[in-house]
PyMOL Python script that loads the backbone (N, CA, C, O; Angstrom):
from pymol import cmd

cmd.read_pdbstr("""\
ATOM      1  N   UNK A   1    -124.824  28.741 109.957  1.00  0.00           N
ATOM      2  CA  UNK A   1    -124.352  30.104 109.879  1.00  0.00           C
ATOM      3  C   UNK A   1    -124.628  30.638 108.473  1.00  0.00           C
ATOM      4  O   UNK A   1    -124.647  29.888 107.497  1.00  0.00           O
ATOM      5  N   UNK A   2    -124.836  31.921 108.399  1.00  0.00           N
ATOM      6  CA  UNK A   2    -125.233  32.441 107.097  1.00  0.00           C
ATOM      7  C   UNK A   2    -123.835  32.917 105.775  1.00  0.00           C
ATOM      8  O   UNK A   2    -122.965  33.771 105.600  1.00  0.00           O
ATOM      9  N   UNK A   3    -124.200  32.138 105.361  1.00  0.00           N
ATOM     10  CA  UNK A   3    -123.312  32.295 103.725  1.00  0.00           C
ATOM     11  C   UNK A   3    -122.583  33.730 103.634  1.00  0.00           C
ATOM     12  O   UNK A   3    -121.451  34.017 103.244  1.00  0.00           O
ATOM     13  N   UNK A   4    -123.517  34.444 104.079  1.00  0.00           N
ATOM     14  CA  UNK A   4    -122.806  35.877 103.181  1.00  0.00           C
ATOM     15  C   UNK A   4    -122.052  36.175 104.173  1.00  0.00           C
ATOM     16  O   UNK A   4    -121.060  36.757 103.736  1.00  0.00           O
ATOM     17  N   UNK A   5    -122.007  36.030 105.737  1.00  0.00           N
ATOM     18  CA  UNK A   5    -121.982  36.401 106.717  1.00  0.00           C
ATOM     19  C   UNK A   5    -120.267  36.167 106.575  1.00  0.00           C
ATOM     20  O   UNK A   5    -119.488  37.100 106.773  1.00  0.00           O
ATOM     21  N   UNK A   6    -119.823  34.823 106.214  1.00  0.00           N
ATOM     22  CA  UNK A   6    -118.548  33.552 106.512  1.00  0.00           C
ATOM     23  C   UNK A   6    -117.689  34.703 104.893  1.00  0.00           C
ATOM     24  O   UNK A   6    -116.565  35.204 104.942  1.00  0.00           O
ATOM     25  N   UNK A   7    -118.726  34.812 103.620  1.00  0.00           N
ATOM     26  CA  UNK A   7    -117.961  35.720 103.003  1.00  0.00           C
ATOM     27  C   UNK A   7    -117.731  36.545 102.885  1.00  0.00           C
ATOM     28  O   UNK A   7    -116.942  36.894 102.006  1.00  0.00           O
ATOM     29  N   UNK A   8    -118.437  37.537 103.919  1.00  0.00           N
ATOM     30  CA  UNK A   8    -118.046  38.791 103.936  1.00  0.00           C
ATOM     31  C   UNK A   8    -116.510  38.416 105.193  1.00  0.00           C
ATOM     32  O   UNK A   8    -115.493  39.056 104.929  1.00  0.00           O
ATOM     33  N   UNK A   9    -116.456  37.736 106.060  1.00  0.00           N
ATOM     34  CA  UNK A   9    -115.740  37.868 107.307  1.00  0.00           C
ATOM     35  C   UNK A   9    -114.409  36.655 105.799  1.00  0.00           C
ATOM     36  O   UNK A   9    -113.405  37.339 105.605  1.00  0.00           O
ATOM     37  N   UNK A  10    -114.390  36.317 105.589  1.00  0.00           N
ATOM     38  CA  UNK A  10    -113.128  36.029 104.065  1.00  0.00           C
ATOM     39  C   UNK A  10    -112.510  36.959 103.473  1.00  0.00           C
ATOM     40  O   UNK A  10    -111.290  37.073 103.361  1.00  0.00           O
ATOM     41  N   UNK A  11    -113.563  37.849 102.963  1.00  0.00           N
ATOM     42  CA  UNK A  11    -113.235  39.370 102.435  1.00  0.00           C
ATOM     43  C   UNK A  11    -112.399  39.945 102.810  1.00  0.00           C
ATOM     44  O   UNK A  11    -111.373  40.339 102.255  1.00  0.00           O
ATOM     45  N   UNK A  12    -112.998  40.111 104.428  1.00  0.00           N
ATOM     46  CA  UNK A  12    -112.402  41.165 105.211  1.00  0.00           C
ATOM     47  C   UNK A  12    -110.256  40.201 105.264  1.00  0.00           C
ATOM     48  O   UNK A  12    -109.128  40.587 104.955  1.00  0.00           O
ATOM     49  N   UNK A  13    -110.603  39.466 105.593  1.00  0.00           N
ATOM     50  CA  UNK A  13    -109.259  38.794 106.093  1.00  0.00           C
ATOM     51  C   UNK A  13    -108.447  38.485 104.941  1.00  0.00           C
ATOM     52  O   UNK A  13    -107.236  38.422 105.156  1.00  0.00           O
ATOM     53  N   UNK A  14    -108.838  38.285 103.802  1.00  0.00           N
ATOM     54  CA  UNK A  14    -108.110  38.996 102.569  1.00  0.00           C
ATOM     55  C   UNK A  14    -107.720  40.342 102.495  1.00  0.00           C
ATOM     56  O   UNK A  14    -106.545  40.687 102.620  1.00  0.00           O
ATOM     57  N   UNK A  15    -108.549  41.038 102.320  1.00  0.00           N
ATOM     58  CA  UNK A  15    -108.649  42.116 102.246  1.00  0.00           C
ATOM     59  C   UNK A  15    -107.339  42.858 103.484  1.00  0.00           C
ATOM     60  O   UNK A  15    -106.359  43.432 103.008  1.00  0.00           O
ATOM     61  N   UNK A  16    -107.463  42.771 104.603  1.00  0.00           N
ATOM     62  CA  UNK A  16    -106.289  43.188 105.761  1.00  0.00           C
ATOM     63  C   UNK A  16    -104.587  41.980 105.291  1.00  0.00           C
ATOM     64  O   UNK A  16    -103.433  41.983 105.721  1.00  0.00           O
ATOM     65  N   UNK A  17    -105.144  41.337 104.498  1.00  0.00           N
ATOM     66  CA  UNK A  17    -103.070  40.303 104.191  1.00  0.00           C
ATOM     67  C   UNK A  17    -103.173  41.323 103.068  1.00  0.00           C
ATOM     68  O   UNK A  17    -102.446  42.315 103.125  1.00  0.00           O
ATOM     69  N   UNK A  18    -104.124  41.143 101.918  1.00  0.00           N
ATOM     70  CA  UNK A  18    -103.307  42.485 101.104  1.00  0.00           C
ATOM     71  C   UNK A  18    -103.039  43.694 101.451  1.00  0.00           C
ATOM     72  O   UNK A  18    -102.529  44.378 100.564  1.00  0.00           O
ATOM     73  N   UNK A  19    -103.263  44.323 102.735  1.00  0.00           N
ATOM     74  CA  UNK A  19    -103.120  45.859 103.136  1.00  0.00           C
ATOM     75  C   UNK A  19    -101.753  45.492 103.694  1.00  0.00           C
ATOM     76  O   UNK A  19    -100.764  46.031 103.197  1.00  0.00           O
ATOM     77  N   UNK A  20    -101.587  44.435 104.895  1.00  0.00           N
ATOM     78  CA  UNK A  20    -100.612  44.491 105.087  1.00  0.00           C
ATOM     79  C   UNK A  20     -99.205  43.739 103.776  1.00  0.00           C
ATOM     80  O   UNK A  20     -98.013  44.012 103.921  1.00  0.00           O
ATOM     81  N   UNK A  21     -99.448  43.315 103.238  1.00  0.00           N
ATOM     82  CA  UNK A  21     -98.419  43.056 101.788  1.00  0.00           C
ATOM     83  C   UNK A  21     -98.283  44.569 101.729  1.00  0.00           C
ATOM     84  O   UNK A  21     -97.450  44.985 102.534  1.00  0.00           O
ATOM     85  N   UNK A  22     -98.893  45.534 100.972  1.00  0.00           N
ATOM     86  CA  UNK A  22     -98.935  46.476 100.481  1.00  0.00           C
ATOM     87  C   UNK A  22     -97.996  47.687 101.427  1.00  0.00           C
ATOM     88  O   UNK A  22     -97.047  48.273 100.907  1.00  0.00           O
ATOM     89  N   UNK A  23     -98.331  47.888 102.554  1.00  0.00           N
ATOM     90  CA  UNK A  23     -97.520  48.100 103.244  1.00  0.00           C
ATOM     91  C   UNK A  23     -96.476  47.999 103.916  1.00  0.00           C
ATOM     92  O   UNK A  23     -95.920  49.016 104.329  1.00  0.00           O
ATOM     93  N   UNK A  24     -95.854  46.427 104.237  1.00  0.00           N
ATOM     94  CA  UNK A  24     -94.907  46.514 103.594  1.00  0.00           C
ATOM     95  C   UNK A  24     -93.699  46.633 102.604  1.00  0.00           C
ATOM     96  O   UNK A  24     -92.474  46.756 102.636  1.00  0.00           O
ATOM     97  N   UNK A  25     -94.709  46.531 101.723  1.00  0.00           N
ATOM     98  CA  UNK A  25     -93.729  47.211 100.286  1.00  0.00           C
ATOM     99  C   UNK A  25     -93.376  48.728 100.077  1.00  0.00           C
ATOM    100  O   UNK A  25     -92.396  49.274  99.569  1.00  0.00           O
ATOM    101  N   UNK A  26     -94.584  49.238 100.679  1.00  0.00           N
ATOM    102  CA  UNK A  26     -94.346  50.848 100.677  1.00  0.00           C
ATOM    103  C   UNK A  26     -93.268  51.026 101.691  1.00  0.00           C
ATOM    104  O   UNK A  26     -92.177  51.525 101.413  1.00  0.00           O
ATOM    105  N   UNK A  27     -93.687  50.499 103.166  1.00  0.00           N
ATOM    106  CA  UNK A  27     -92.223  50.894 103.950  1.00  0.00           C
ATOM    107  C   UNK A  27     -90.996  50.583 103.303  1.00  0.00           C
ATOM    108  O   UNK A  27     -90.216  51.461 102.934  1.00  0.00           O
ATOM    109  N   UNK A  28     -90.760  49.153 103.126  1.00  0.00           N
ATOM    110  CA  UNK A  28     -89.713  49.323 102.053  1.00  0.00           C
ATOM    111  C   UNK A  28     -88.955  50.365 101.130  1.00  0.00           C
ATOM    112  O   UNK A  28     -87.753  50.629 101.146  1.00  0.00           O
ATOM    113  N   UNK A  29     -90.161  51.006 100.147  1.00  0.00           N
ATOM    114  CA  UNK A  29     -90.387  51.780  98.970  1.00  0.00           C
ATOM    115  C   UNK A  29     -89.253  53.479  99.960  1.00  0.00           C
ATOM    116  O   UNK A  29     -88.230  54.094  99.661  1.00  0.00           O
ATOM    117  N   UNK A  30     -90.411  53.561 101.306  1.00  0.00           N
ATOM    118  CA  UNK A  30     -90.036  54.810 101.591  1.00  0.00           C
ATOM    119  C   UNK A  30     -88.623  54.411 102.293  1.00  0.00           C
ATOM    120  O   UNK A  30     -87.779  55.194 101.855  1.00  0.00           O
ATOM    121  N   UNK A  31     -88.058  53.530 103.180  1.00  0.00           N
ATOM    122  CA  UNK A  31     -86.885  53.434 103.213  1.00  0.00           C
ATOM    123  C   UNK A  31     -85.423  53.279 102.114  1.00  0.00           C
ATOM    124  O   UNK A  31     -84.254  53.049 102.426  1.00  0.00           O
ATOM    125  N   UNK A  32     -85.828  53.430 101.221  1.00  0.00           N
ATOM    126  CA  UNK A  32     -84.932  53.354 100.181  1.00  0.00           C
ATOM    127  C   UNK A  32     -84.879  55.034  99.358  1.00  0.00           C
ATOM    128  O   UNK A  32     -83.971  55.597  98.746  1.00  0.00           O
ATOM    129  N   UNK A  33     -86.248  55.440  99.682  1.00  0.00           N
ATOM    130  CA  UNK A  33     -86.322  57.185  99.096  1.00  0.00           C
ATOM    131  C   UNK A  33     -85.595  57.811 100.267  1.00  0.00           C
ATOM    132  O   UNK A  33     -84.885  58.801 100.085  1.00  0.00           O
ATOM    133  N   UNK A  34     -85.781  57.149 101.720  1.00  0.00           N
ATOM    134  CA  UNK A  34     -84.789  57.980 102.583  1.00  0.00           C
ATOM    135  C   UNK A  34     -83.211  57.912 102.337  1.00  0.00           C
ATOM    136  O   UNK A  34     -82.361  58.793 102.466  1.00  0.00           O
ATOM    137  N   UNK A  35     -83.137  57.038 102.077  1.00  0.00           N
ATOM    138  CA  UNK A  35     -81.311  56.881 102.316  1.00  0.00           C
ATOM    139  C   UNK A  35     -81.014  57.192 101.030  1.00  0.00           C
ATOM    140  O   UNK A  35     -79.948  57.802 100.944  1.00  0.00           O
ATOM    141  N   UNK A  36     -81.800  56.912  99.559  1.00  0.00           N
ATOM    142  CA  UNK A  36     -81.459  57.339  98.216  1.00  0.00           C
ATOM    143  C   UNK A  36     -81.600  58.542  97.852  1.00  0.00           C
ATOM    144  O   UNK A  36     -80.640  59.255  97.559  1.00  0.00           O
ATOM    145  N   UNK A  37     -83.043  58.995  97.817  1.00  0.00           N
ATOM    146  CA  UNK A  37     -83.601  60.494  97.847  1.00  0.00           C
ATOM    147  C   UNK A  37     -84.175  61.294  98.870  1.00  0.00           C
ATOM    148  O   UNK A  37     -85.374  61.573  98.859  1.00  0.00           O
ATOM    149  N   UNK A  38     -83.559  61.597  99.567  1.00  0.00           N
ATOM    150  CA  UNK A  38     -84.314  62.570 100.692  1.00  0.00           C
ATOM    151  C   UNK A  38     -84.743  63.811 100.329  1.00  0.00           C
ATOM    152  O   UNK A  38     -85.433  64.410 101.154  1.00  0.00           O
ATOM    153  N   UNK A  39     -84.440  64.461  99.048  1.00  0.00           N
ATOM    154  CA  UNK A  39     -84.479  65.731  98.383  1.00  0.00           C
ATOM    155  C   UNK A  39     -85.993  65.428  98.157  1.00  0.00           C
ATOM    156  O   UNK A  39     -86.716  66.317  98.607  1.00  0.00           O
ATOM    157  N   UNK A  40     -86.669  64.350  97.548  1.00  0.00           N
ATOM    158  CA  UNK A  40     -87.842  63.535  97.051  1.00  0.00           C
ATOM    159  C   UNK A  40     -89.128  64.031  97.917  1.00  0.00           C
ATOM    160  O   UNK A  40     -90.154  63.352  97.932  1.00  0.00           O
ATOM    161  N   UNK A  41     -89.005  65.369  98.707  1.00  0.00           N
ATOM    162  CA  UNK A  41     -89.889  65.614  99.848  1.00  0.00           C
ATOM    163  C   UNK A  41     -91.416  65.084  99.304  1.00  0.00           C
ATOM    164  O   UNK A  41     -91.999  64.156  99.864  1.00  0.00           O
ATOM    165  N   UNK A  42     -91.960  65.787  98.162  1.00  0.00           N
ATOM    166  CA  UNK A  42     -92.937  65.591  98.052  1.00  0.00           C
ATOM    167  C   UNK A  42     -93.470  63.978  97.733  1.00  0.00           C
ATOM    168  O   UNK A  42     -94.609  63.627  98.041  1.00  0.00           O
ATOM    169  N   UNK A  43     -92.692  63.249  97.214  1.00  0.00           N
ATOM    170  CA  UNK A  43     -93.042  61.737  96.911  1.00  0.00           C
ATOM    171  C   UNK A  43     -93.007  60.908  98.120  1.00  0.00           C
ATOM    172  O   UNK A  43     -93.822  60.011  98.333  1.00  0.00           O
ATOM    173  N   UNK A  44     -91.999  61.241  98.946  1.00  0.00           N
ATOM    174  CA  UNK A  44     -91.742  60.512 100.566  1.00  0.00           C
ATOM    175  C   UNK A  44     -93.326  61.120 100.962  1.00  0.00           C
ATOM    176  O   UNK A  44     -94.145  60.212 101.099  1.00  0.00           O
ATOM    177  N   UNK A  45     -93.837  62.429 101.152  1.00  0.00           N
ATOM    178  CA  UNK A  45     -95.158  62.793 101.740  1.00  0.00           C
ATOM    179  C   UNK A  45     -95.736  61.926 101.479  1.00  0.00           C
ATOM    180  O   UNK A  45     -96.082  61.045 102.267  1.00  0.00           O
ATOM    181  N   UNK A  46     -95.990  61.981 100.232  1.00  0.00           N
ATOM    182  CA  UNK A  46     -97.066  60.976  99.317  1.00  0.00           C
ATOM    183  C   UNK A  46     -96.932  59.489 100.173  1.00  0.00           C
ATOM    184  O   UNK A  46     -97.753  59.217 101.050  1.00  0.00           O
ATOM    185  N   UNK A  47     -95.918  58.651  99.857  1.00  0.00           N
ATOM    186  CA  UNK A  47     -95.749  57.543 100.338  1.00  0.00           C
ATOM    187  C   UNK A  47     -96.152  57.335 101.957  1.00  0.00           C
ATOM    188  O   UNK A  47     -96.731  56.304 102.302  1.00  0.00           O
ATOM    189  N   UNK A  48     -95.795  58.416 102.955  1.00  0.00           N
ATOM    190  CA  UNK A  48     -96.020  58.101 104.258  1.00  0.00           C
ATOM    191  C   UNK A  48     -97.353  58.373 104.270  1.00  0.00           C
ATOM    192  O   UNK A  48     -97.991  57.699 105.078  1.00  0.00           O
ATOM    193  N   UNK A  49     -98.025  59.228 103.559  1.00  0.00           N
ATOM    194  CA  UNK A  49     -99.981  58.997 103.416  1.00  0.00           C
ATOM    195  C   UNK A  49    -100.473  58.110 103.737  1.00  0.00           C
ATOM    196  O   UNK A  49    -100.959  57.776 104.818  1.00  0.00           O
ATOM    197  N   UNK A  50    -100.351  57.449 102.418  1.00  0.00           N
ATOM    198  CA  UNK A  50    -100.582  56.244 101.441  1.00  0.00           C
ATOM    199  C   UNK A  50    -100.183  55.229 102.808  1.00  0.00           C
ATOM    200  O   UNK A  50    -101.186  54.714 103.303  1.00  0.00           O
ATOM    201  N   UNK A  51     -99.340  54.997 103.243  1.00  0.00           N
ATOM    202  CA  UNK A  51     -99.240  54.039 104.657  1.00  0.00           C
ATOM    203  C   UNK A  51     -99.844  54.096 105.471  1.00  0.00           C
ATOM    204  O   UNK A  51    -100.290  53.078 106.000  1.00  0.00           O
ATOM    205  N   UNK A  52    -100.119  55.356 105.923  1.00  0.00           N
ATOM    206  CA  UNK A  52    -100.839  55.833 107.645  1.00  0.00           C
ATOM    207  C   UNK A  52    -102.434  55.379 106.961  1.00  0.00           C
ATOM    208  O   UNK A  52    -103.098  54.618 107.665  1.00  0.00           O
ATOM    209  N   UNK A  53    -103.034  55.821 105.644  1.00  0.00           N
ATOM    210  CA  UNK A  53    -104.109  55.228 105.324  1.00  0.00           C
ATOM    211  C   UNK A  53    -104.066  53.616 105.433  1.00  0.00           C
ATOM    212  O   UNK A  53    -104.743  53.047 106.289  1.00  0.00           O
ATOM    213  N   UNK A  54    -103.505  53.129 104.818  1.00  0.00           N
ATOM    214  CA  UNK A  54    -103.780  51.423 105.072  1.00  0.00           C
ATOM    215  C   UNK A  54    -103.185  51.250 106.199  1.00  0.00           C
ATOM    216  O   UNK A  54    -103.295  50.034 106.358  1.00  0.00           O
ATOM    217  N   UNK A  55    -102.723  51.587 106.937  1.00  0.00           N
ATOM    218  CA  UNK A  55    -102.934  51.664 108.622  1.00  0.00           C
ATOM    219  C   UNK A  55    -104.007  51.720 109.170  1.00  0.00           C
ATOM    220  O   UNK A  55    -104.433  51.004 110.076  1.00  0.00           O
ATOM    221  N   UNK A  56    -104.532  52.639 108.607  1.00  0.00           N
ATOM    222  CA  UNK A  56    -105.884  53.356 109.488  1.00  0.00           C
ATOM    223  C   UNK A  56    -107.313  52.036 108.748  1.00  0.00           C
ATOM    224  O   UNK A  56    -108.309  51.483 109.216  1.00  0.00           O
ATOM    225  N   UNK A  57    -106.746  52.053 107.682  1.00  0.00           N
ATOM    226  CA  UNK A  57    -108.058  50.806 106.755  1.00  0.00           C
ATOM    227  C   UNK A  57    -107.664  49.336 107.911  1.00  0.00           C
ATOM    228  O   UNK A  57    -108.411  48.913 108.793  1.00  0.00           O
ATOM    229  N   UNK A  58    -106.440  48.860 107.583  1.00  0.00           N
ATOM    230  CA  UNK A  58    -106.318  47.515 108.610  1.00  0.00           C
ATOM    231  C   UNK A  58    -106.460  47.617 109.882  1.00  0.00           C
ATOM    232  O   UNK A  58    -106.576  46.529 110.447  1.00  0.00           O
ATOM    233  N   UNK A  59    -106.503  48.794 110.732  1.00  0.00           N
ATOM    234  CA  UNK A  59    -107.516  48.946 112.056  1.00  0.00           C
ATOM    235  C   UNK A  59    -108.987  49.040 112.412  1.00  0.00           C
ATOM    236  O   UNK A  59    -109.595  48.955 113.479  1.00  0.00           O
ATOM    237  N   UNK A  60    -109.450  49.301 110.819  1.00  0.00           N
ATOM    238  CA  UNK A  60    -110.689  49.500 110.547  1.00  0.00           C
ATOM    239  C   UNK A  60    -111.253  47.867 110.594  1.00  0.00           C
ATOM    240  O   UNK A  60    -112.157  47.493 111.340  1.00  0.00           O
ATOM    241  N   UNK A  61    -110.619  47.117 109.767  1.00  0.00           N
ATOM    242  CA  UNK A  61    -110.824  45.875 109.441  1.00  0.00           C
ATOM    243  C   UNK A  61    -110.879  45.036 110.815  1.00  0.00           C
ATOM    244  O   UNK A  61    -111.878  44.529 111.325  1.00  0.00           O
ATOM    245  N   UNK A  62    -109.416  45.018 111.331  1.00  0.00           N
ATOM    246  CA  UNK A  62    -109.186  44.446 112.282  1.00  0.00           C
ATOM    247  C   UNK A  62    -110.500  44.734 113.703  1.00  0.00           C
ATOM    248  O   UNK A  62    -111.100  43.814 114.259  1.00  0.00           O
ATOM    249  N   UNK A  63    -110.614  45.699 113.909  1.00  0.00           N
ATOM    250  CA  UNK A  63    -112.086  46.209 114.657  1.00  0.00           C
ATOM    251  C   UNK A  63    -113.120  45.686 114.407  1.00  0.00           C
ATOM    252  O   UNK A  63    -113.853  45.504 115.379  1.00  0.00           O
ATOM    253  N   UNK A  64    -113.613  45.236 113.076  1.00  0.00           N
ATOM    254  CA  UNK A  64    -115.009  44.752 112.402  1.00  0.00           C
ATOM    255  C   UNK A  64    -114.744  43.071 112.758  1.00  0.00           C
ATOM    256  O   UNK A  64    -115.604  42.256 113.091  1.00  0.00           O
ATOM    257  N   UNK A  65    -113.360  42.853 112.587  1.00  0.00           N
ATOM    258  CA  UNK A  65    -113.293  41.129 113.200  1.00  0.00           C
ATOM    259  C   UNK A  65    -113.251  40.908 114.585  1.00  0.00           C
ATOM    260  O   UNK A  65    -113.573  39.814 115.047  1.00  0.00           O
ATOM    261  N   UNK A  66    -112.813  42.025 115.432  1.00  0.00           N
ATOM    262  CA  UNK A  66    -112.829  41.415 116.535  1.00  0.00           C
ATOM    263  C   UNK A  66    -114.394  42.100 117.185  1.00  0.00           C
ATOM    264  O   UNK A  66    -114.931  41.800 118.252  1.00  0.00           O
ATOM    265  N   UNK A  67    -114.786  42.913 116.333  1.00  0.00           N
ATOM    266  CA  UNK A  67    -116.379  42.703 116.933  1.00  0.00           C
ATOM    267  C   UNK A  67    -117.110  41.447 116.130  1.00  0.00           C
ATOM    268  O   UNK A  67    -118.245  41.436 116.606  1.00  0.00           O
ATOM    269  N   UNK A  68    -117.042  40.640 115.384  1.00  0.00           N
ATOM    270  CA  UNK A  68    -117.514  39.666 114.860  1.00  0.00           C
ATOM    271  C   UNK A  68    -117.003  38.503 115.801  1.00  0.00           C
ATOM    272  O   UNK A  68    -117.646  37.461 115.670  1.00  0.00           O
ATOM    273  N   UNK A  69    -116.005  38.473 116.697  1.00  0.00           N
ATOM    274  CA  UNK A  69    -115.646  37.286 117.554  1.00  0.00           C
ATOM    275  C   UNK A  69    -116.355  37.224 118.696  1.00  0.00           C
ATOM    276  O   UNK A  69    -116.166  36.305 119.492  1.00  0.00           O
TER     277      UNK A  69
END
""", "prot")
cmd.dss("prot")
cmd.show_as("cartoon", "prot")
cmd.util.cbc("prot")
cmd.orient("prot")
């Protein structure tokens, strides 16, 4: 099997445990601006972005592995 092939498909599966780490820290992050700051409209926006994107990146990922299976 080809070298780059095994590290790019490493990458990727790194790459989706740190999205999901990351996201759960943000859910975290935004459950604590809800019950602490709800006034915080514009930073909660920000934060639920910032999630639905590495959502949308670890479906991206997840798609590229299960067409690689």
């Amino acid at each position: 099997m080809d070298f780059n092939i095994l590290n790019k498909v490493q990458e990727n599966k790194e790459r989706f445990i740190e999205i999901r780490k990351e996201i759960k820290d943000l859910e975290m992050e935004l459950e604590w601006m809800y019950s602490r700051e709800p006034d915080e409209i514009k930073y909660i926006m920000h934060l639920e972005k910032r999630i639905d994107t590495l959502y949308d990146e670890a479906e991206e990922i997840d798609q590229i592995s299960d067409e690689n299976n």
